[in-house]
N, C-alpha and C positions, 0 to 999 in steps of 0.2 A: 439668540440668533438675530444677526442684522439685516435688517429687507432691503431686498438688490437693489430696489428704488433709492434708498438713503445711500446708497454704499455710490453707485452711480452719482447720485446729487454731489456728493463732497469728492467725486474723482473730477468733475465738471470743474467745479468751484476752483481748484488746485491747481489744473491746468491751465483755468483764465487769469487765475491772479500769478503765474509764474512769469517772471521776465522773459520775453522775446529772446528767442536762443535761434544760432545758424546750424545749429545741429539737435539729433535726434536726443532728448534726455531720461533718464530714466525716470520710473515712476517707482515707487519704495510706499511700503508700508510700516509703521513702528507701532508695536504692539506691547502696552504695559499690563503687566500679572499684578495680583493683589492675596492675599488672605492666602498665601503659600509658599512653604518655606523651600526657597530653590537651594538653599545647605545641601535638602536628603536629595541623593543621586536620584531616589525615585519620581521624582515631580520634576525634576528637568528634561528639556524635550531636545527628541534627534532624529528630527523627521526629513525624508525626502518626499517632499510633494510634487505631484503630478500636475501642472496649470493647464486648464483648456485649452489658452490661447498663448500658451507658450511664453518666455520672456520679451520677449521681441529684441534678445540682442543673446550673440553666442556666446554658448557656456562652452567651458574649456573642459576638455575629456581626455584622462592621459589612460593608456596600458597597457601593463606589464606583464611579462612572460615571454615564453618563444613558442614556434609551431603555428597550430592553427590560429591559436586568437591571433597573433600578430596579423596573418592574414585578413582577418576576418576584419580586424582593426584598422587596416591601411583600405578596405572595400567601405567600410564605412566611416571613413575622412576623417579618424580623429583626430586630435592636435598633435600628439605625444605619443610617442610608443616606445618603451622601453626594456632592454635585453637583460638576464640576467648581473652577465657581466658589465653592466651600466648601472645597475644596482646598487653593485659591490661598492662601484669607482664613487658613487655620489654619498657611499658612509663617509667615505674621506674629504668628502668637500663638502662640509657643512654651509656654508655659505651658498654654494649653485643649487644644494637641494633645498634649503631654503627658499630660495628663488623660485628654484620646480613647484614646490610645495606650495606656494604662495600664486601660484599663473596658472593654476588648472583647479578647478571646482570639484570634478568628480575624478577617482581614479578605482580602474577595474583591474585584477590580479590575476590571472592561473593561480590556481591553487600549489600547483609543484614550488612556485618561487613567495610564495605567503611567508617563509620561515626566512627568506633572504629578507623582504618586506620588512619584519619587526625589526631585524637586526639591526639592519642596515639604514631605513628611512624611517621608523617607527618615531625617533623621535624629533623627526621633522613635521611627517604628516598628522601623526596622533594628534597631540596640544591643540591643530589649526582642525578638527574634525574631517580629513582629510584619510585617512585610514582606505583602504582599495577595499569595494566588494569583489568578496572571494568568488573567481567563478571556476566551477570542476568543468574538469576536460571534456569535451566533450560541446559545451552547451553553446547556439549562438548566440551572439554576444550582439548583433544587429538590430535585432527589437531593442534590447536594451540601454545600448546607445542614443538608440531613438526617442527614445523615454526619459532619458536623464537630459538630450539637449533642452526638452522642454517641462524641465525640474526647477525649483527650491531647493535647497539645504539649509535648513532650520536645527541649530543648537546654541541655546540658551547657558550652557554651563550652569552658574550660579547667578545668573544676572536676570532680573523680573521685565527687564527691557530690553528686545531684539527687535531687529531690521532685516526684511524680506525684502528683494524685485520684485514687483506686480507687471511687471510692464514698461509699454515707453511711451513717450509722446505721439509716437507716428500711430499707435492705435488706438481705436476708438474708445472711447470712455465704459464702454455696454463690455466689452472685451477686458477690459483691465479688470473690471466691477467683478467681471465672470473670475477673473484670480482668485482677484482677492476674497471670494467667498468659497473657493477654493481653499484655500490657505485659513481662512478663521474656522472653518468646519472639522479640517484636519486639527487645527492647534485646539478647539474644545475638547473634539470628541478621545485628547490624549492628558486632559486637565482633569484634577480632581474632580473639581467642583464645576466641571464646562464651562460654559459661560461666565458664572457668578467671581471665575478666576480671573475673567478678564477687565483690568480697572477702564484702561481705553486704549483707542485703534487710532492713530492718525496716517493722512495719506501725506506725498508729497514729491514733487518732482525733485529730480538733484539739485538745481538753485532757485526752488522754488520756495516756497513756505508753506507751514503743515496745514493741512486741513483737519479738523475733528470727525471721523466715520462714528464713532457711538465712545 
């Protein structure tokens, strides 16, 4: 476990030394694994995490189905919302659902159109970890949205080295820290070996340079 103090010191450090920017940047953490073999499916991680203090820049939310979620959908501002027969039309344009696939972060389903979903867009969204949480009729969908704008999506596949959002420049370093210990709590407590799996943390703004957190 990394103390907020240290985690804070090299989110300070990272921000001072990044070159002067006219705009807001992000802030990213790179996380390298050790003494685990990401081959077996069981030691790779595919976590959605919840950050305290949110990314500080918006995450794209598409979804899919008709009826109520749609409604429910266009009340809570998502980016994307997508009909059956929009479904259909984007198996045949491999290339625009690429694109779809590629400009939206989290995608949520009705369950009624889940079997159009594998068909159809499965093998655009799958490969990019992009797959829709199934939601049955009925549920709102409003907390949930709510929850995902201020998420993570962490999967590793077979690679010992991933890249998280912590945050951005415009928030305070105590804020970002609070993330990021967020996110290394989540990624132990789904490691064999917790901690002992993690070789090291570095921080760093988009054109910034890495800082060392542990």
């Amino acid at each position: 476990m990394v103390e907020r103090a240290r985690i804070i010191e090299a989110v300070k450090t990272a921000i001072e030394k990044a070159p002067p920017r006219k705009f807001s940047e992000s802030v990213d953490i790179t996380i390298n694994l050790k003494n685990i073999d990401m081959a077996q499916p069981k030691n790779r991680i595919d976590e959605t995490i919840l950050l305290p203090n949110g990314t500080g820049k918006k995450v794209g939310i598409a979804v899919l189905g008709k009826g109520d979620i749609t409604t429910q959908a266009k009340e809570s501002g998502v980016d994307l919302i997508i009909g059956p027969e929009e479904i259909e039309r984007l198996g045949g344009e491999p290339r625009e659902a690429r694109t779809m696939a590629n400009s939206y972060r989290f995608f949520l389903a009705d369950t009624s159109v889940m079997p159009q979903v594998g068909r159809f867009l499965g093998p655009r969204l799958g490969p990019r970890g992009r797959m829709p949480m199934p939601i049955p009729s009925g549920t709102d969908i409003r907390p949930i949205v709510e929850r995902l704008r201020n998420s993570v999506k962490i999967r590793t596949k077979d690679k010992k080295v991933f890249h998280a959002r912590v945050g951005t420049t415009e928030m305070s370093p105590e804020q970002i820290a609070e993330n990021i210990d967020a996110v290394l709590k989540r990624v132990e407590s789904v490691l064999e070996q917790g901690a002992m799996n993690v070789r090291s943390v570095y921080v760093k703004t988009t054109m910034g340079h890495p800082e060392r957190v542990v």
